[in-house]
C-alpha positions, 0 to 999 in steps of 0.5 A, a space after each residue: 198396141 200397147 194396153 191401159 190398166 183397164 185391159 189388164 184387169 179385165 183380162 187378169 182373172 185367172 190366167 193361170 196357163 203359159 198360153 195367157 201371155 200375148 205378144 206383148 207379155 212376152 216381150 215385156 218379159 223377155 226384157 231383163 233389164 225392164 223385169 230387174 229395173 221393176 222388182 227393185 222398184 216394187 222392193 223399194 215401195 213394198 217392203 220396207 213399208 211391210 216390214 216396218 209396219 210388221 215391226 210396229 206390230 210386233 212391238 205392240 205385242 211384245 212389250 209386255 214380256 218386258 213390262 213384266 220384269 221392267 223395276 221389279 227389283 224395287 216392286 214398280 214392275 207391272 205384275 206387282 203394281 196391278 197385283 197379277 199372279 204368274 197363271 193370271 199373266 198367262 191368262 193375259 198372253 193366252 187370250 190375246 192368242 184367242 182373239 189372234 186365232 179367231 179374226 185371221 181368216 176374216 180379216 184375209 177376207 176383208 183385205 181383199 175387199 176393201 183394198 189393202 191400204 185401206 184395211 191395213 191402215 185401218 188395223 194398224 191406227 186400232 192396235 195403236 189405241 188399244 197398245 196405248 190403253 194397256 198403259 192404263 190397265 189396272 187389274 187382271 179385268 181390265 189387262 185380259 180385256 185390252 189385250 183381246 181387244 189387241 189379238 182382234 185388231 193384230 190378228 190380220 196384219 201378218 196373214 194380210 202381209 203374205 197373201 199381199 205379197 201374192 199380188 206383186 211377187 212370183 213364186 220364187 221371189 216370195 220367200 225372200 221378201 216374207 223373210 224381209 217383212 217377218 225378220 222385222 219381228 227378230 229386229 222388233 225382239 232387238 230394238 224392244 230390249 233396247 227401247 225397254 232398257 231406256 224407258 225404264 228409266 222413266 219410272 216416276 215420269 210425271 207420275 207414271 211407272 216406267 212400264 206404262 209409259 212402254 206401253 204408251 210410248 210404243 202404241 203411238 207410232 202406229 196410231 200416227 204413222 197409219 195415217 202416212 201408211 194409209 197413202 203410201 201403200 199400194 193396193 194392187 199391180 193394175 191400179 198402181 199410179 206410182 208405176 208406168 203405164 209400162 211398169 204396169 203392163 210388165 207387173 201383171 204380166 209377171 203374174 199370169 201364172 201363178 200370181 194373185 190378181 186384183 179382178 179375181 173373183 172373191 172365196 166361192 164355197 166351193 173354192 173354200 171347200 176344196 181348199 178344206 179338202 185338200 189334205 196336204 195342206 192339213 200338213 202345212 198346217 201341223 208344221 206351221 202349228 209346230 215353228 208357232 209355239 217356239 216361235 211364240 215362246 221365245 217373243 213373250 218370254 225371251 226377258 224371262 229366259 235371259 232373266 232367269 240366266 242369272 242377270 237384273 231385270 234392267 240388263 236382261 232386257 239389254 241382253 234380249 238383242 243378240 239372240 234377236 239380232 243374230 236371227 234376223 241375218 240368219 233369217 234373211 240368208 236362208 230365205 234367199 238361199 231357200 228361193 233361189 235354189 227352189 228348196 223350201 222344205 228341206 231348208 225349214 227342215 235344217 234350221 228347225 233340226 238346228 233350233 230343236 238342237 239349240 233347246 236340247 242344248 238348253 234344257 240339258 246344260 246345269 242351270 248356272 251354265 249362264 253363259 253356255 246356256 246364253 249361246 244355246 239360246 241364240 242358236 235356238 232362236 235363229 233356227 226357229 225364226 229361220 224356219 217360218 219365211 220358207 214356210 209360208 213362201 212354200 205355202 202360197 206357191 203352191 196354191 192355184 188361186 188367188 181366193 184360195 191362196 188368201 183362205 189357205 195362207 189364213 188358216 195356216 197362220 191361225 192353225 199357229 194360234 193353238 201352238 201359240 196357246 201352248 206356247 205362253 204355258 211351257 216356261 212356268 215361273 217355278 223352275 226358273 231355277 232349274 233353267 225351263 226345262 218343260 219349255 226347251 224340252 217342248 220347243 225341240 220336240 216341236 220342232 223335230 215334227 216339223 223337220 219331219 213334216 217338211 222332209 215328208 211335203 218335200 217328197 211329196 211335191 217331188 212325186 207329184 212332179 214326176 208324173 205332170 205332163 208336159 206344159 203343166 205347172 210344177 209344184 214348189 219344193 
């Protein structure tokens, strides 16, 4: 007798153990045809949604960097209009990490208790107004204001994604599909130097500096699509109208081990203490702290950087898109490879070995080395990217609740918001000139603890294997 969504619900709790699975679970999952016909239907409603949201989001934080250097040949550029210093810029960027750091976690818990369509949409339209308000900033006050204001309403979008993803992907599928939604970041890094490069051509536009109409025109999108996103997106598994009564069944059925369920309880105390307690993911949390500050880095500064290697403020924000492109193919084959082959921490630890090399290279070449140093870039950004969606797979696997998976996966990211701090520091205006090297010698010293910390969590995870008895659920490597 087959079960209608009500059954699963009430019965999806915490089934955690292989015993959970029914005759009819298993034999809807014994289908490889049905399990192969529904994650390609999930993907195709999950993920380009995901992603194109994170990828407005991105934007909306970024653009900055290129509201920065956009016309400041001719003094239209924003520093000059609003007469903001280099240290008073970073105090911008800096708060905006603050107010990131802060909501986080709050936000993860307020997902999960007004369904995510809802929450998400709801963030989605704010960050939109408030990206269009910073088009009318003009003083420090004001700047540092908007931008908090952003950091709130942006902060739970990318935690919200990953403990999303919990709902509808096993373990071994997540990283690949993190990867699709957070390489929308690298794209965003792309289309962002194209887009700045067209509007800039806007300057004087009925009255407006070209850098106001970036921010403008890059907040409306999401203020109007959140409100199409707000229906399209799904919630969760058991409550989905667009999947079959079957799909359904097939969906939860899929998630009884190691799967976040809709009905589960919400953070009890005592789930939040021992998720607290559990050193091994006070681990995850310093690597993370460590990808998040060249992570940061190279989002708000890359103009900067490629400005400072020799060419105009127009033509460095064309030549922001390789490094951004070559990092998103980079990005998506390392997850795929990390998750079908089950090595999660010894992938990050490559690429992030491969990133450090990248801003070696960097801070080592002379700095009229342009084209050299061009490549090196590239390379550092594709390591560095490449890192993060293995991570944050590796992360949620391993947790064994649904409460504590969104908990954990909010610390983790807001533990990258001092990272971040730092981040907005490190490429100090005065040695543009000798090429920033304070910035590439702290993102490669970063990145080589992370390679030290994934080699170590490996290790760890593998031990702990050895000695589960049989039936016992394995950690993820």
């Amino acid at each position: 007798m087959e079960k209608d969504a009500s059954d699963y619900e009430k019965g999806s709790t915490q089934n955690l153990e292989i015993g959970a699975l029914d005759d009819y679970d298993t034999t809807l999952l014994s289908d490889a045809r049905k399990n192969r016909e529904l994650l390609f239907k999930i993907d195709t409603r999950i993920v380009p949604l995901s992603a194109f949201i994170y990828l407005l989001c991105n934007l909306d934080r970024s653009n900055i960097g290129n509201a920065k250097i956009m016309n400041k040949e001719n003094g239209h550029d924003m520093m000059t209009e609003i007469g903001l210093s280099q240290y008073q810029y970073t105090i911008a960027l800096m708060i905006f990490l603050v107010a990131y750091g802060l909501f986080e976690v709050p936000s993860n818990i307020l997902l999960k208790r007004f369904n995510p369509n809802r929450w998400i949409a709801f963030l989605m339209f704010c960050w939109g107004v408030i990206t269009i308000g910073l088009g009318g900033v003009t003083s420090f006050a004001s700047l540092t204001v908007v931008r908090f204001l952003l950091g709130v309403f942006e902060a739970g979008l990318f935690p919200g994604l990953v403990y999303y993803t919990t709902f509808w992907y096993k373990p071994d599928e997540r990283s690949m599909r993190v990867a699709l939604i957070l390489a929308s970041a690298t794209l965003a890094g792309a289309f962002g130097g194209a887009i700045a490069y067209g509007i800039a051509h806007m300057e004087g536009t009925h009255g407006l500096s070209a850098w106001r109409w970036l921010f403008i025109l890059e907040g409306l999108p999401s203020v109007i699509l959140a409100i199409p996103i707000y229906f399209l997106l799904p919630d969760y598994p058991e409550i989905s109208k667009w999947l079959s009564e079957e799909e359904r069944a097939l969906a939860v059925a899929r998630l009884r081990i190691g799967g976040s369920k809709a009905s589960s309880e919400g953070l009890t105390w005592e789930a939040a203490k021992a998720t607290l307690m559990d050193w091994r993911l006070w681990i995850h949390f310093l690597v993370y702290f460590g990808i998040s500050l060249p992570f940061s880095s190279l989002s708000l500064f890359s103009p900067t950087i490629v400005s400072g290697l020799g060419y105009t403020s127009l033509r460095a924000q064309l030549f922001t898109v390789p490094p951004y492109a070559v990092a998103y193919v980079v990005t998506i084959s390392v997850a795929y490879a990390a998750d079908k082959l089950n090595r999660r921490g010894l992938f990050s630890a490559a690429f992030a070995l491969i990133g450090a090399i990248g801003f070696i290279a960097s801070a080592c070449l002379e700095p009229d080395a342009y084209t050299e140093r061009y490549g090196a870039l590239i390379i550092a950004c594709s390591g560095s990217f490449a890192c993060i969606p293995p991570l944050l797979g590796w992360l949620s696997s391993n947790m064994r609740s649904t409460s504590t998976t969104g908990l954990a996966v909010a610390l983790n990211i807001s533990f990258g918001a001092p990272g971040q701090i730092v981040g907005v520091w490190i490429y100090k205006s005065d040695e543009a000139a000798r090429g920033y090297p304070t910035g590439h010698w702290t993102n490669a010293a970063l990145l080589l603890v992370v390679v030290v910390g994934c080699v170590g969590l490996h290790f760890l995870y593998a031990g702990r294997n050895k000695r589960l008895v049989e039936g016992e659920e394995k950690w993820k490597l």
